[in-house]
N, C-alpha and C positions, 0 to 999 in steps of 0.2 A: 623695741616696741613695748609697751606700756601692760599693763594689765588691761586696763580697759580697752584700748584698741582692740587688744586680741580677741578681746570679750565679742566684739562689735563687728568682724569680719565675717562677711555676707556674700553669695556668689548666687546665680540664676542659671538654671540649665534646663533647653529644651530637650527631651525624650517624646520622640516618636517610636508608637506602636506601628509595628505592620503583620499585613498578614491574611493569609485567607478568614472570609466570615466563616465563625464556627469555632475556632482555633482559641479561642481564646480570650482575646486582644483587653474587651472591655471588662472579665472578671477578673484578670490580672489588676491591671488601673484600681476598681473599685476594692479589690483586696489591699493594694498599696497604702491608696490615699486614704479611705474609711475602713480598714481592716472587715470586711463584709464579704458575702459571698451569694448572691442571687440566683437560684434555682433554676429559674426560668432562662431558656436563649429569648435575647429578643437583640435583631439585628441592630448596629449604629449604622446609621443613615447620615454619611459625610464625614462629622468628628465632633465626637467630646472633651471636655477638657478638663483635666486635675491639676489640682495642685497641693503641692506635700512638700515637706521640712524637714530635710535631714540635718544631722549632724556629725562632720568626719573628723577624723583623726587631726590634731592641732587645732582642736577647736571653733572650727569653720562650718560656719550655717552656709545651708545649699538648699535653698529654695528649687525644687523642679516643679517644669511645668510639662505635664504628660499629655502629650496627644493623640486620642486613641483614635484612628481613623479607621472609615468602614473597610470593610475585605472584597465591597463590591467595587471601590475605588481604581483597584487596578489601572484601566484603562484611562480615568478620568482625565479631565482640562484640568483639574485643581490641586492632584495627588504630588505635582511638583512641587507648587509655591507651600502645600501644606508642611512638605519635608523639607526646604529650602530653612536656613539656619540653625537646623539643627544642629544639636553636638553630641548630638547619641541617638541612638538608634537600637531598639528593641526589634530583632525577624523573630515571629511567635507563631509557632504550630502545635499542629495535636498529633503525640505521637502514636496517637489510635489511628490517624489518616495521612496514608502515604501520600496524598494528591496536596496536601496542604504542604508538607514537606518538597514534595518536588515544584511547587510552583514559587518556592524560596527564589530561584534562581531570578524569576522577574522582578519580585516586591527589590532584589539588592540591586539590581538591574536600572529600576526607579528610582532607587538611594542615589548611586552614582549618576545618572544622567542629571537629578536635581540640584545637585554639586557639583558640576563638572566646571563653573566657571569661577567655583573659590580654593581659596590657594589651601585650604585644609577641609578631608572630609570627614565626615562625624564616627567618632568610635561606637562600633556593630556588635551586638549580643547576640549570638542565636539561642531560642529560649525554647528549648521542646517542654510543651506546656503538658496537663493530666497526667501526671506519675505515677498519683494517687489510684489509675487504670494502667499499672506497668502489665498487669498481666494479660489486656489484651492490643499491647505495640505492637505495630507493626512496620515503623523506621527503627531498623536495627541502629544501635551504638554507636557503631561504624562507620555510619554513613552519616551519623551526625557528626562525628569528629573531623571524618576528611573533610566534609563540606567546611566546619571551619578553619580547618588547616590551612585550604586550598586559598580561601578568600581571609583571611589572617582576622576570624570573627573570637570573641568571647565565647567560650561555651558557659551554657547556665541549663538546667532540668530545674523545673518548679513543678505546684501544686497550685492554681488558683485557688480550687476547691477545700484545703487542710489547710493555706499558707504557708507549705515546705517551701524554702528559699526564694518566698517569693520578695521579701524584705530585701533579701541578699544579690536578687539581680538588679534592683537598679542603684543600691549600694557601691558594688561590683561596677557598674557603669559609670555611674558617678566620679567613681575615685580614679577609673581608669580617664577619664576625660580632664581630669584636675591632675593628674600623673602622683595619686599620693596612693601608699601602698599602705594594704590591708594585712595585717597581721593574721595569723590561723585565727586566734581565741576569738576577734572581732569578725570573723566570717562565721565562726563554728554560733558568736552568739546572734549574727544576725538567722539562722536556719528556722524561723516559726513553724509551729507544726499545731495546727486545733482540731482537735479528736476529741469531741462534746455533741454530738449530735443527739439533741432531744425531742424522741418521736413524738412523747404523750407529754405537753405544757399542764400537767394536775400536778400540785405541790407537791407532791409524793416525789414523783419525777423529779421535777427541779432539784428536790432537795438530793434525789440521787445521783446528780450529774457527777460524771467522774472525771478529774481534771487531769490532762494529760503528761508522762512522765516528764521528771523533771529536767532529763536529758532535753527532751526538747523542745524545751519552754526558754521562752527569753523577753526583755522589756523592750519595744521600739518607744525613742523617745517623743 
């Protein structure tokens, strides 16, 4: 293969969010694809759509298309065909609420039943979302590991809110679905972490902002 071919090798992958409303879902997304983080809850009604461009290991651009669907969906007529070809699959909770955590079990529940009639189902991340609030968890460690043991899921802990590894899970997903394996240094460089929070926007301020260490800083391309 040529220089330029390699140059020119492009792939598309659907990323479905799920997950209780509350949990997460849409400020992961908006962190991902516009590196931003919204203050405000304001519920998704049905589903949103991103799209974002990576690039993995050997040179290969990977367009994803993220779809972040509501948390009120659960029961819906439409939650199947929205998760139907998928090839990855984000379960996103907040590890401040053990109710979002336990109702894991239906949203995977909804994965499989939406594939049940394709001969491959999409590779699963469990995402316990708000780290950056470790100090008031209450799904212990534990029971995020066995849940993915049991059901053979990705484990991932992110930050919407600072961008701690949030780069890194659909990275992570990505390469697992394309079966290309990520080195340490390219995991360690995808971990974003932004701690700049400017209360008072008066130049003073601004000029004061302090940029986060360099340990955990890194460039998404």
């Amino acid at each position: 293969m040529s220089d330029s071919e390699e140059e020119i090798q492009e792939r598309q992958l659907k990323i479905v969010l799920l997950g209780d409303g509350a949990s997460g879902k849409t400020s992961l997304a908006i962190r991902f694809a516009q590196e931003a983080f919204g203050k405000q809850y304001k519920q998704t009604i049905g589903l949103d759509f991103f799209l974002k461009r990576i690039t993995l290991p050997g040179n290969l651009n990977v367009t994803l298309q993220v779809w972040d669907i509501g948390g009120q969906t659960i029961g819906g007529k439409m939650l199947d065909k929205y998760i139907y070809g998928a090839q990855g699959v984000l379960l996103v909770y907040d590890i401040t609420n053990s109710q979002s955590f336990e109702n894991l079990e239906d949203w995977l529940s909804m994965v499989r039943k939406a594939n049940e009639e394709s001969d491959v189902q999409p590779a699963i991340s469990l995402i316990g979302n708000k780290i950056d609030l470790e100090h008031m968890r209450t799904v212990k460690m534990e029971k995020h590991q066995r849940f993915c043991q049991e059901n053979g899921l990705v484990s991932q802990f992110v930050s919407a809110k600072t961008g701690d590894s949030v780069f890194l899970c659909f990275q992570r997903l990505a390469a697992e679905i394309l079966g290309i394996k990520l080195n340490k240094a390219e995991m360690e460089q995808s971990q974003q972490v932004v701690k700049a929070d400017i209360v008072n926007y008066s130049q003073e301020s601004v000029a004061r902002a302090v940029n986060p260490p360099r340990s955990s800083m890194c460039v998404i391309q």
